[in-house]
N, C-alpha and C positions, 0 to 999 in steps of 0.2 A: 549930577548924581545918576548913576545907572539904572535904568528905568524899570530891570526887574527887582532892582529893592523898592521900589515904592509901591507894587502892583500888589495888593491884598489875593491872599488863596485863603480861598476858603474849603475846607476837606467836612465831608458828612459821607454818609453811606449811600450811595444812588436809593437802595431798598429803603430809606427811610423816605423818602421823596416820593416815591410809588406809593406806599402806603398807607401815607399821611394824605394824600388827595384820594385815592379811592375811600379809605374807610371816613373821607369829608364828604364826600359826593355820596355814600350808604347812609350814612347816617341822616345827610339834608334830605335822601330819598324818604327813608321809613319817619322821619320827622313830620312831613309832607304827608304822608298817608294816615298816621295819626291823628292828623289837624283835622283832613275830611271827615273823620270818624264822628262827627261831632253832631251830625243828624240821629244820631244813635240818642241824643241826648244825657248820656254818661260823659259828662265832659272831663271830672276827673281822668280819668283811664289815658285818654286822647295825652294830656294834658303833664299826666306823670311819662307817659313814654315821650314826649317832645323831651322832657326835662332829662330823659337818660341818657336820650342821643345825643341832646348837647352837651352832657357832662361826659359822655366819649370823644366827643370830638376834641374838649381840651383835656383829656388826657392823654391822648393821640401825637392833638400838634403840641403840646411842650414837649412829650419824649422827640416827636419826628423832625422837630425844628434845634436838635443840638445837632452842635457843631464846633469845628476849630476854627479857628481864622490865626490867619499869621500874616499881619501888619508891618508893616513900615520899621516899628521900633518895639511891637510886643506882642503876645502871643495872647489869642481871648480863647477861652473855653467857656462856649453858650450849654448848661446843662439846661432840666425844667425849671429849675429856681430857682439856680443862683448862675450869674457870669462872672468868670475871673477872668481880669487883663493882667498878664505877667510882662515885665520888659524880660531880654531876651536876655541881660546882661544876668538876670537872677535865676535862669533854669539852668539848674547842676546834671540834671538828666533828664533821658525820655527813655521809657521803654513798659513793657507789656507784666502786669504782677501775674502770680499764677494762672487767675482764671483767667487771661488775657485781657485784661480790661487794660487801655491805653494809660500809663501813668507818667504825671509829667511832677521833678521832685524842684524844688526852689529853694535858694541859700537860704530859706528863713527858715528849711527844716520842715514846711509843709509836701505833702502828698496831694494834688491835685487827680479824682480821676473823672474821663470824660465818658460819659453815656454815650456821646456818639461814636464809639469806638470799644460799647461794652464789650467783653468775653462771650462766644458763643461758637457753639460745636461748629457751627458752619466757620465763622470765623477762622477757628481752627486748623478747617481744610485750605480754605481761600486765602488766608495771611491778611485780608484788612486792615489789621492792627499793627502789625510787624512791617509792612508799607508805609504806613504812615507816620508810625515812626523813627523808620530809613528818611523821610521825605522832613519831617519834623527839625533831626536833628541838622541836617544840613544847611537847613535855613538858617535856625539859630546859631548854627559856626559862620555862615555867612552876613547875617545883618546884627548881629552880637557885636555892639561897642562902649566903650570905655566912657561915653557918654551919660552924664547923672540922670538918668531918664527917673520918673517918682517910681515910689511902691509900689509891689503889688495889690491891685483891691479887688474886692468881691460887691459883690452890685446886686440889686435883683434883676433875673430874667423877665424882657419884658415881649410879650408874641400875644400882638393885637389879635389875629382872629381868636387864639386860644383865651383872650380875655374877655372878650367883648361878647362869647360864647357862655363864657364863666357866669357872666350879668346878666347873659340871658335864662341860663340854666338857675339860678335864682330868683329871677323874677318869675318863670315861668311853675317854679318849684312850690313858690306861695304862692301862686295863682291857683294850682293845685288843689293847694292846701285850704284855700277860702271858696274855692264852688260849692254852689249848693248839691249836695246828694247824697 
């Protein structure tokens, strides 16, 4: 078997990757500064800004952790909350709706679109989306076969730091909520 049909690409936006680690590393900072607040003896206060930062950060890393991947035998679109695996034998198209948002259409009649390839003015000038689904469709003409591969299904997205931030941002949210002051 030809060894670039086995090799997984995975396509995201560089910018989402930049700014998904900086605005992690802002956030763990002013979190961090919050905490020492706490000689102040308003532990509330400290306590609701830890819980903001961490409910930014997983709104951050679910948008900044979508992405495509294009596998062996099917196509994943990782959005914040849901992942679709499509086999390759079931995409009737790929291409860009008005606002540019990457659309990928499936013989079942659904519209798939992916976050990591939202519509955006910059977009617009830069062609992100119109690349990638130059780079998309080709794939899928090339490892697209005749082969029963199953259905496509929708899954929940799953992005440990964004979750484990999630649990923290709730524990820390009643924590909040139950100090004395």
């Amino acid at each position: 078997m030809n060894q670039a049909k086995r090799k997984t690409i995975v396509m995201r936006r560089k910018s989402f990757s930049a700014l998904s680690w900086a605005i992690l590393a802002a956030m763990a900072f002013f979190a961090t500064l919050a905490a020492e607040d706490v000689s102040s003896g308003a532990a509330r206060g400290p306590l609701t800004g830890i819980a903001a930062c961490l409910g930014t950060i997983v709104l951050v890393r679910r948008i900044a952790a979508s992405r495509i991947e294009l596998g062996e035998s099917e196509l994943k679109v990782v959005n914040p909350v849901f992942t679709y695996r499509i086999p390759y034998r079931m995409v009737t198209e790929v291409d860009t709706s008005q606002d540019g948002t990457l659309t990928i259409h499936t013989s079942e009649g659904g519209e798939i679109y992916s976050v990591a390839f939202g519509g955006s003015l910059l977009d617009h000038f830069i062609g992100t989306s119109d690349r990638a689904v130059a780079r998309i469709k080709e794939t899928v003409r090339q490892r697209r076969s005749p082969r029963t591969e199953g259905p496509s299904r929708r899954t929940v997205t799953v992005s440990w730091i964004a979750d484990f931030c999630l649990l923290g941002t709730i524990g820390v949210a009643v924590a909040a909520l139950l100090a004395p002051g």
